[in-house]
N, C-alpha and C positions, 0 to 999 in steps of 0.2 A: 756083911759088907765085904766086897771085894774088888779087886783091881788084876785084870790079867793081863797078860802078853801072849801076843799067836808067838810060836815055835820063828816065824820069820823075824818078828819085833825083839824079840830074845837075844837071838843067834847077832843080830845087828848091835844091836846095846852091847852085849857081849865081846864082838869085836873091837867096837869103840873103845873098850875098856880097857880090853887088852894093849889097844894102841897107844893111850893115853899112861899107860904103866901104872895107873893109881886109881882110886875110886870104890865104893861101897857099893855103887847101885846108880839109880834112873830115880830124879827127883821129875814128879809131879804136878801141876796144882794148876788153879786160875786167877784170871787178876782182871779187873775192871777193864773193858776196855774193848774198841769196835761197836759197829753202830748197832749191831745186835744185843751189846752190854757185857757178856764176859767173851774172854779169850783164852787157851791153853799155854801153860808155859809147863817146859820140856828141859832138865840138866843134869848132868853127873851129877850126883852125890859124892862128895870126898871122905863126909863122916855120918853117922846120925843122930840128928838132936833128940833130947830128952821128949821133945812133944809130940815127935813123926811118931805116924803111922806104917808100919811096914807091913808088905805080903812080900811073897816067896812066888815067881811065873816060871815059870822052864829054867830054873837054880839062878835067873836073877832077881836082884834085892831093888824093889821099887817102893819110893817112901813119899810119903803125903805129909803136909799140913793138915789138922783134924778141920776146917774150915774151908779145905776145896775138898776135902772126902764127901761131903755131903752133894757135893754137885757132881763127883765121879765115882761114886760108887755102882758098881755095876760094868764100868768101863773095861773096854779092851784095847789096845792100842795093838796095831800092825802095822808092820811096815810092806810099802806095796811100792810094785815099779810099772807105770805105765807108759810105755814107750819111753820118751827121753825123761820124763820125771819120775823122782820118785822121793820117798818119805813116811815120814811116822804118821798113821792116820789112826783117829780116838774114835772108836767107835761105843759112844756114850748112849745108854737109852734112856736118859734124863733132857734131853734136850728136844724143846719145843719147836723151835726155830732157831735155822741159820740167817747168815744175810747171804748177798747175794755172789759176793768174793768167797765164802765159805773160811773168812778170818776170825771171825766170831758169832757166838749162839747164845740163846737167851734158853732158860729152866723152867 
């Protein structure tokens, strides 16, 4: 079971972190939600609780609840810039379907 980051997804968390002055790592996970049924949620970690799950991607610390690991294991998240957008994008190969905004995906 594992969780990575490309070298760009890294280097960006990494900054963030720096900027924010504090922080353990990149919290993980998913929560009910969109018409497809789950959705990604994305945050700093400040500490880590006794129940996370932690891996180690390009020396940052990314932590799970043991309850979305089962839906992102395998995952890689990047960060990409296309043209004027850009962001963290999860490149899951657990996921069956998306809808059609690409705000949530069903397992």
């Amino acid at each position: 079971m594992a969780i990575t980051l490309t070298e760009a997804a890294a280097a960006r968390v990494q900054k963030f972190l720096d900027n924010r002055g504090k922080g353990v790592g990149l919290r993980l996970g998913v929560k009910t939600s969109g018409c497809s049924g789950m959705a990604y949620t994305i945050e700093f970690a400040d500490e880590i609780a006794s129940e996370d799950v932690t891996f180690q991607s390009h020396g940052v610390t990314v932590l799970l609840d043991p309850k979305s690991l089962v839906y992102l294991d395998g995952t890689e998240l990047d960060y990409t810039k296309e043209g004027l957008n850009e962001g963290f994008k999860f490149n899951n190969p657990n996921v069956k379907g998306e809808c059609g905004c690409g705000e949530s995906f069903t397992v």
